[in-house]
C-alpha positions in Angstrom: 144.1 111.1 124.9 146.5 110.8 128.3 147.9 113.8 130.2 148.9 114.0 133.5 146.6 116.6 136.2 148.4 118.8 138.5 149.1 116.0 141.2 151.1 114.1 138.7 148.1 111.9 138.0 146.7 110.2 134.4 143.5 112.1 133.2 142.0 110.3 130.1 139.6 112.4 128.0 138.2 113.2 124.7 139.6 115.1 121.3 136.6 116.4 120.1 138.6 117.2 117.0 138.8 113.2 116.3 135.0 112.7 117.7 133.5 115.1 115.3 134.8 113.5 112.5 134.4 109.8 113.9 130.6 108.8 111.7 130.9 105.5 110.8 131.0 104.6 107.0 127.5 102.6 105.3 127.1 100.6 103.0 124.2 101.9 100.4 123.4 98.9 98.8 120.4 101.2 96.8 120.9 99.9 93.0 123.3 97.2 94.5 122.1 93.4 95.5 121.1 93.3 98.9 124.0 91.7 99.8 126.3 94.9 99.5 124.6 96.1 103.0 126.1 93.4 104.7 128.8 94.6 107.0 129.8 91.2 109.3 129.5 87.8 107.8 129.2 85.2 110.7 128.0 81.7 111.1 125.2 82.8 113.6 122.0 84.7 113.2 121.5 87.5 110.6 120.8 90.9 111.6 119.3 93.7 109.5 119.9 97.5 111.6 117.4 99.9 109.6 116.7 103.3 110.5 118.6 106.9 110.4 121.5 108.5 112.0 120.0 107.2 115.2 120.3 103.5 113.8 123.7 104.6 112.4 125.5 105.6 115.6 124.8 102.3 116.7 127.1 100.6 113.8 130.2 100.5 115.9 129.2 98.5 118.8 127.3 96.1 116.9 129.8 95.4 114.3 132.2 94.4 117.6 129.6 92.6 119.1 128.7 90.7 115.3 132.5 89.8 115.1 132.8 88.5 118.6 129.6 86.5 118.6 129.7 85.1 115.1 126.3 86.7 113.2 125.9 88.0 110.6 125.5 91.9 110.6 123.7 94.3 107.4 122.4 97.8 108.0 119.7 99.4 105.8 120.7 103.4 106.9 120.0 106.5 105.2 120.9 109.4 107.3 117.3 111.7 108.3 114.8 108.6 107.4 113.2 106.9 110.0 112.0 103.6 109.8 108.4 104.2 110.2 106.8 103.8 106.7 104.7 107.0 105.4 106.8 109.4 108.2 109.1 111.6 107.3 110.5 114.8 109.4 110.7 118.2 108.6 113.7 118.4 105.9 113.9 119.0 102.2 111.9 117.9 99.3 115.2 116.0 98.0 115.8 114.1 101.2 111.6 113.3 101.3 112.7 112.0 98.0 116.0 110.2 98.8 114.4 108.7 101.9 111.1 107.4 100.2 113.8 105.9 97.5 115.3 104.0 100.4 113.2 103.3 102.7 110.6 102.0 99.9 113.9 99.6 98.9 114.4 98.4 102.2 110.8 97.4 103.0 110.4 96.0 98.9 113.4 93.8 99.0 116.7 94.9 100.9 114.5 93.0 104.0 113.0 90.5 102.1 116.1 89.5 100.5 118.0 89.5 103.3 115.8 87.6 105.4 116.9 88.4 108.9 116.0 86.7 111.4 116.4 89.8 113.8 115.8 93.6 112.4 117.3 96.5 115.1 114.9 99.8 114.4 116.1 102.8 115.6 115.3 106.5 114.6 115.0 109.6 116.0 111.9 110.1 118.1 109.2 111.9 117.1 107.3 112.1 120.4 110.4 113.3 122.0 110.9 114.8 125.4 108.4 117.6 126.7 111.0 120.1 126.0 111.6 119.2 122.5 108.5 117.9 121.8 106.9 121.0 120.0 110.2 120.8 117.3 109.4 117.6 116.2 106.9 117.8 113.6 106.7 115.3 111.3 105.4 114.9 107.7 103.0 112.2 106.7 103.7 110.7 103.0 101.0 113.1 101.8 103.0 116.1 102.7 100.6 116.9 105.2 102.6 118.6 108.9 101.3 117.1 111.9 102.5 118.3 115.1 102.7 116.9 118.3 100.1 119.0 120.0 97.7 118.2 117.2 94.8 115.6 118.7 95.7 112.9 115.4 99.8 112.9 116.1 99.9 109.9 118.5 97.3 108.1 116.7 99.2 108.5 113.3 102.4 107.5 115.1 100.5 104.2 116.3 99.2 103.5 112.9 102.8 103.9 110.9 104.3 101.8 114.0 101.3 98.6 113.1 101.6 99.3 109.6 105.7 99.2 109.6 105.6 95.9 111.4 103.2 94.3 109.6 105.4 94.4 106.8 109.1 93.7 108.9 107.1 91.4 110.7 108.0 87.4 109.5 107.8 83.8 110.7 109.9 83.7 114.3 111.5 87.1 113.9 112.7 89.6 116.8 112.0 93.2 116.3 114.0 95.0 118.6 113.3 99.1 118.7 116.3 101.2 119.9 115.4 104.1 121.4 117.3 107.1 121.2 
């Protein structure tokens, strides 16, 4: 929005009203060909975006930057489930569920159907800052907690990160990781 500051000036700002509500819509393409998650058809390269919100806040900027360079943009997002295979976070039982049910469809054939030749990864992070590192807990597909302060935590982390691109992994592909 546009108002004008004491001195008669423009000040440009932000209605958080609108920005609250501003989440961009995803395709689900769960029970649906592979094909329903694409969002920008181009001529150019295919790119697959897979992760959670993280990987979701990112959708505006690269449909705009899909349209004006011609590729071909899908996204494989389900809001609370990283990318990193047998990793959850610290939710509900249903989302566990809801996120195994994706996330196993994405890996089993949203990817390999798709065949992109670049996958964007982006998730939450588990290792987080120092402040915020003790709240990140994560889940391992077992159900067992595993904190960051416990000794195994970085070396499961590694492990889910060689594992997961094993399996993304494919003949001259880019994996690019988006931090948050």
């Amino acid at each position: 929005f546009r108002m004008r500051d004491e001195a008669g000036g423009d000040v440009i700002g932000v209605d958080w009203r609108i920005a609250l509500d501003d989440v961009p819509g995803l395709p689900d393409c769960l029970d649906r060909p592979a094909a329903a998650c694409t969002m920008v058809r181009g001529s150019g390269p295919h790119m697959v975006v897979i992760g959670d919100s993280i990987a979701r806040m990112w959708i505006p900027a690269l449909v705009q930057l899909a349209e004006r360079d011609d590729f071909t943009l899908s996204a494989a997002i389900y809001p609370g489930c990283p990318w990193l295979r047998g990793v959850y976070f610290r939710q509900t039982r249903e989302t566990w569920s809801q996120c195994s049910e994706h996330r196993n469809d994405w890996y089993s054939r949203v990817e390999p159907d798709l065949a992109p030749d670049v996958l964007v990864l982006a998730q939450l992070d588990p290792q987080g800052s120092d402040d915020v590192r003790r709240h990140k807990a994560v889940v391992s597909g077992d159900g067992e907690v595993i904190r960051p302060d416990d000794p195994e935590f970085d070396g499961f982390l590694r492990d889910r990160v060689a594992e997961s691109f094993e399996l993304l992994s494919g003949a001259g592909r880019r994996i690019v990781v988006l931090e948050p």
